[in-house]
C-alpha positions in Angstrom: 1.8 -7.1 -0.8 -0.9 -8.0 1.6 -4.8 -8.2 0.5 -7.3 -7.3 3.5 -10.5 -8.2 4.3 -13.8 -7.8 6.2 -15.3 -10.6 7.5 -19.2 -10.8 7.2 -21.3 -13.7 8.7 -23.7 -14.5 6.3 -26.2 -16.7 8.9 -25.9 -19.9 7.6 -23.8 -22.0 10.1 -22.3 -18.8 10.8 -19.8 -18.5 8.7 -18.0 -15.9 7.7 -17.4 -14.2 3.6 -14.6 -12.1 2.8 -15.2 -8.6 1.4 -11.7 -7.2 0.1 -10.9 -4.0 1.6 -7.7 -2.7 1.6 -4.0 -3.4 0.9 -1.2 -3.4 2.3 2.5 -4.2 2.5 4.7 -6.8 4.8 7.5 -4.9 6.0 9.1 -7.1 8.3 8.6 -11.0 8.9 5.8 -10.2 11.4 4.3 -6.8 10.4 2.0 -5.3 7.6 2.1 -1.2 7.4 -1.4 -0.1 6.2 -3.7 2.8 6.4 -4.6 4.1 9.5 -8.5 4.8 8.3 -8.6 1.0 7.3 -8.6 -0.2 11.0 -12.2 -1.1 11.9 -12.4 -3.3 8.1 -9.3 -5.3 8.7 -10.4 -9.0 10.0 -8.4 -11.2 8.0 -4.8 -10.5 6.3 -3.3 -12.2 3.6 -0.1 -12.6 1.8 0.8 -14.8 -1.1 -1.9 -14.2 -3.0 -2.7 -13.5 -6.7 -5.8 -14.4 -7.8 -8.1 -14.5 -4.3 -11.7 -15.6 -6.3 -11.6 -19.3 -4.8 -10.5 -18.4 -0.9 -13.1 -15.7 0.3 -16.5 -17.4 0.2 -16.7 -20.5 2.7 -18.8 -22.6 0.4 -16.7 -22.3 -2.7 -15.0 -24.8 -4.2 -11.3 -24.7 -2.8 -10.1 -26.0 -6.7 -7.5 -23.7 -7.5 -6.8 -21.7 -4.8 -3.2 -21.5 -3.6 -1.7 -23.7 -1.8 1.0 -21.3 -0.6 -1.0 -18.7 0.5 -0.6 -17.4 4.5 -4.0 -16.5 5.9 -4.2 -14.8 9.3 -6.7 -13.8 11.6 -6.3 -10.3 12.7 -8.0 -8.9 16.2 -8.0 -5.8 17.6 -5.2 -6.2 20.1 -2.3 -6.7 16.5 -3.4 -3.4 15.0 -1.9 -0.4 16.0 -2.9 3.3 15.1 -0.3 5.9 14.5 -0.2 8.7 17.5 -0.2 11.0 15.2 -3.1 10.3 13.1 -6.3 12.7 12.5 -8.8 10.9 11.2 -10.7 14.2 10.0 -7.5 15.5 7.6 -5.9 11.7 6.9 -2.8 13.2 8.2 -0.4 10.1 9.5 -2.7 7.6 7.7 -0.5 4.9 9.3 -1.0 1.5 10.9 0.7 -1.7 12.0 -0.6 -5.3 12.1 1.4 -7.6 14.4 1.4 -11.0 12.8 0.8 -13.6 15.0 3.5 -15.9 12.9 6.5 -15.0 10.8 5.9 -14.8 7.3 7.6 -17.2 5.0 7.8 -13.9 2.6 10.5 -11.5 1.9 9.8 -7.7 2.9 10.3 -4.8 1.1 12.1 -1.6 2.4 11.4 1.5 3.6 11.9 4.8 1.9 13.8 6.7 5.2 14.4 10.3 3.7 11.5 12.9 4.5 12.5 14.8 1.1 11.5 12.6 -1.3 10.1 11.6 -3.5 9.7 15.7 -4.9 10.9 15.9 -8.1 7.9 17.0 -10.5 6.8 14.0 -12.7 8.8 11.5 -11.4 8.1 8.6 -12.0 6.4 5.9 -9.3 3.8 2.6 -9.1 0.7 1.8 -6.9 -0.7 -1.3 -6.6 -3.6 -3.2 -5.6 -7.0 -5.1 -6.1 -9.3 -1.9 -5.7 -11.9 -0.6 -8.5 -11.3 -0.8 -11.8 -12.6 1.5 -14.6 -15.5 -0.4 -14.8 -16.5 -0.1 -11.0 -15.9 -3.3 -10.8 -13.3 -4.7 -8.0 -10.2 -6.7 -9.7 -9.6 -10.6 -8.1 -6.4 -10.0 -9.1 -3.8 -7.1 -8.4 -3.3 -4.4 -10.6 -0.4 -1.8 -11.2 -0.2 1.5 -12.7 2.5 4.5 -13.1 2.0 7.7 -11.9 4.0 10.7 -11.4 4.5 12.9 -8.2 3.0 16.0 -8.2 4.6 18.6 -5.6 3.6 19.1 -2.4 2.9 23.0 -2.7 1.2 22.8 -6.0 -0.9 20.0 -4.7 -1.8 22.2 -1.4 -3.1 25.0 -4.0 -5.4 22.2 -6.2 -7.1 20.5 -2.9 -7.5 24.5 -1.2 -10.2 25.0 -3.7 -12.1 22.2 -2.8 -14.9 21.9 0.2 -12.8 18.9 2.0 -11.8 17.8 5.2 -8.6 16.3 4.2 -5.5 18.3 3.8 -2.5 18.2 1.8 0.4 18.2 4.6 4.2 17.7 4.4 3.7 14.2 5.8 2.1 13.0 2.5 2.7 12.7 -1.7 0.8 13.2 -4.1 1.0 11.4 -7.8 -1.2 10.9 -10.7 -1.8 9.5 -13.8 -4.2 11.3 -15.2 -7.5 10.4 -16.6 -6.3 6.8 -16.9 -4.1 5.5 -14.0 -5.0 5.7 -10.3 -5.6 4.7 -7.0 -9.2 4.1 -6.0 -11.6 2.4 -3.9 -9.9 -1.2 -2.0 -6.7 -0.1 -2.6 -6.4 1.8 0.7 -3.4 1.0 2.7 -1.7 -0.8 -0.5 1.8 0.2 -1.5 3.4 3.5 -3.9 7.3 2.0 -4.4 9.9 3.6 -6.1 11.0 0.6 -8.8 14.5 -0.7 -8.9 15.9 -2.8 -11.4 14.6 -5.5 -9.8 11.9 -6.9 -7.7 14.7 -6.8 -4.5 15.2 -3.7 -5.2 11.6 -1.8 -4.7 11.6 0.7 -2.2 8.1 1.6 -0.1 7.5 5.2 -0.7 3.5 5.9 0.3 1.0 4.4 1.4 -2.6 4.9 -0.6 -4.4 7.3 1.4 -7.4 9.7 -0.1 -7.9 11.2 -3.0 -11.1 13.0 -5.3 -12.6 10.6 -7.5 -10.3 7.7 -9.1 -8.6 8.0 -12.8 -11.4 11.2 -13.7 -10.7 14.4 -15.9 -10.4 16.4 -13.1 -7.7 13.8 -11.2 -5.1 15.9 -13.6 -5.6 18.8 -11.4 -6.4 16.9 -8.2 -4.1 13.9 -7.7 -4.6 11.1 -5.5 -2.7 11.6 -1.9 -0.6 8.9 0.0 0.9 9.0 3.6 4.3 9.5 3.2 6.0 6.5 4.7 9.6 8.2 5.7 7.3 10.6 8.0 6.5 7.4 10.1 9.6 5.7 10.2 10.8 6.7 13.8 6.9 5.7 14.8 8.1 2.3 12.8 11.6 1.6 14.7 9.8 1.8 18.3 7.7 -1.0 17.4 9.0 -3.3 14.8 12.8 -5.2 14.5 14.1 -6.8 11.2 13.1 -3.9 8.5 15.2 -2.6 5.5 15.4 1.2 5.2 16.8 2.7 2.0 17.4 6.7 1.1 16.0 6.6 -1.8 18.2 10.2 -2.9 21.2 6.8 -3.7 18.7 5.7 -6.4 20.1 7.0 -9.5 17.6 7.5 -12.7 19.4 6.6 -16.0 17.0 6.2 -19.1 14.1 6.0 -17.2 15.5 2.7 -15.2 16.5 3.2 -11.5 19.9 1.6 -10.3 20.3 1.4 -6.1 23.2 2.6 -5.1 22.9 2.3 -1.4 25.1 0.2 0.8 22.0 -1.2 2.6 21.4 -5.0 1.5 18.3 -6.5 0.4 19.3 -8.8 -2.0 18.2 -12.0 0.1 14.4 -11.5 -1.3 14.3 -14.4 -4.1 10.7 -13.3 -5.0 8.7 -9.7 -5.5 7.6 -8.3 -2.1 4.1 -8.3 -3.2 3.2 -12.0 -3.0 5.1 -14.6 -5.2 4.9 -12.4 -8.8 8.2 -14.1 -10.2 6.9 -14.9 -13.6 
C-alpha cells in the first residue's frame, strides 16, 4: 500500500513537511492506482512504510525510520486522470502515478469482473492511515471489515440526501456501521477482497466519498469506493506487468476465501501493502 503526501514549505531554508493525504495501492512495479479527486495533494509517494512519524518533517531526528522505505517524488507530468472522471459526482474516481523507478515491492491484483463484489453483507477490508475515531490521523495503517451494501439499495439511501455525488454502477458501497469506516486521508487507499493469504488479496475499490466516517447514520448511508474492475480496460492501455483476478473463482468456505483461479500471484513473498509480514 502506498502513503501520499502534500508537500508544504515551511520557510525556513525552504524546506518542505509532509502532510499525509491519501492512500493508495502499487499495482504494477512502476504504478500506484489512487483517487482521481486526490490529484492536486499528491507530491510525494511512498511505499514500504509502517510507522511514517520519523520521515515527514525535515528536522526530525531520522532514529527509527525505515531503512527500506522507497520515497518518490511525484510531478504533474506521472499522474494521470481517468477520461472518464466527473469531479462533481466522483464517478471514475481513478488515477495513475507513473513511478519514475521500479519498485522493489510485490503488487497486488486487480479485481477484473464488473459484477462483483454484490452479494449483500459480504464480507471486505479497507485500509489506511486516515482519521481515527478520535479525529485524530493514525502514523500507522489501520484496517477494518466492512460489508457491501448493494448498489440499488445504496442509490435509494444517498437519493435522499442534498449531494453532488452519485451512487453509479461504476462504484461499491460497504459499511461497518457505527464503528468501522473509511474517512478522511484514506482517499485513494485500497478495499481488497482477502485470500488466505497476503498473495492472495485481490483489489476490489478504491476509497472514494462517503457521509460522515463510522456515525449512526453511516448504517443507512455507507461509505462509496470506485469500483476498480470499471477501470480496468482504462488500466491495460497504460500500464504492463499487472495481475488481474475474477474474483467470482474465490470460493467462501466458513467465512475464509480460497482462490481458485488459474492466474498466478504466488511470487509476492510479502503483503502488498508495505512489508506487514509479522
Amino acid at each position: 500500500m502506498a502513503i501520499i503526501f502534500r508537500e508544504k514549505t515551511d520557510g525556513v531554508e525552504g524546506r518542505g513537511i509532509l502532510e499525509q493525504m491519501c492512500g493508495g495501492s502499487l499495482i504494477s512495479p512502476t504504478t500506484i492506482l489512487t483517487a482521481a479527486h486526490c490529484y492536486h495533494d499528491i507530491d510525494v509517494a511512498m511505499l514500504g512504510v509502517h510507522d511514517y512519524t520519523g520521515i515527514i518533517d525535515p528536522f526530525a531526528s531520522e532514529t527509527g525510520a525505515p531503512d527500506y522505505y522507497e520515497r518518490y517524488e511525484i510531478s504533474a507530468k506521472q499522474k494521470l486522470i481517468y477520461p472518464l472522471y466527473n469531479s462533481t459526482t466522483q464517478d471514475g474516481d481513478f488515477l495513475l502515478i507513473f513511478l519514475d523507478r521500479p519498485s522493489k515491492f510485490h503488487p497486488i491484483a486487480l479485481n477484473i469482473n464488473t459484477d462483483a463484489p454484490h452479494g449483500e453483507r459480504e464480507k471486505v477490508t479497507v485500509m489506511g492511515w486516515g482519521d481515527q475515531e478520535s479525529g485524530t490521523r493514525s502514523y500507522v495503517p489501520q484496517e477494518a471489515s466492512l460489508e457491501i451494501r448493494s448498489n440499488y439499495w445504496c442509490k435509494l439511501a444517498y437519493r435522499q440526501m442534498d449531494m453532488p455525488e452519485k451512487v453509479t454502477d461504476a462504484m461499491i458501497c460497504a459499511e461497518g456501521g457505527s464503528k468501522r469506516d473509511s474517512c478522511k486521508g484514506d482517499s485513494g487507499g485500497p478495499l481488497i477482497r482477502k485470500g488466505n493469504s497476503e498473495a492472495e488479496d485481490v483489489l476490489v475499490g478504491v476509497v472514494s466519498w462517503g457521509y460522515g466516517c463510522a456515525e449512526v447514520i453511516s448504517v443507512l448511508l455507507p461509505g462509496v469506493y470506485a469500483k476498480v474492475a470499471s477501470a480496468v480496460p482504462w488500466i491495460q492501455q497504460y500500464v504492463s506487468e499487472v495481475s488481474y483476478i475474477n474474483i467470482t473463482n474465490m470460493a467462501t468456505n466458513n467465512g475464509n476465501t480460497t482462490t481458485t483461479t488459474s492466474v498466478d500471484i504466488q511470487q509476492r513473498k510479502c503483503h502488498w501493502y508495505n512489508l506487514f509480514c509479522w
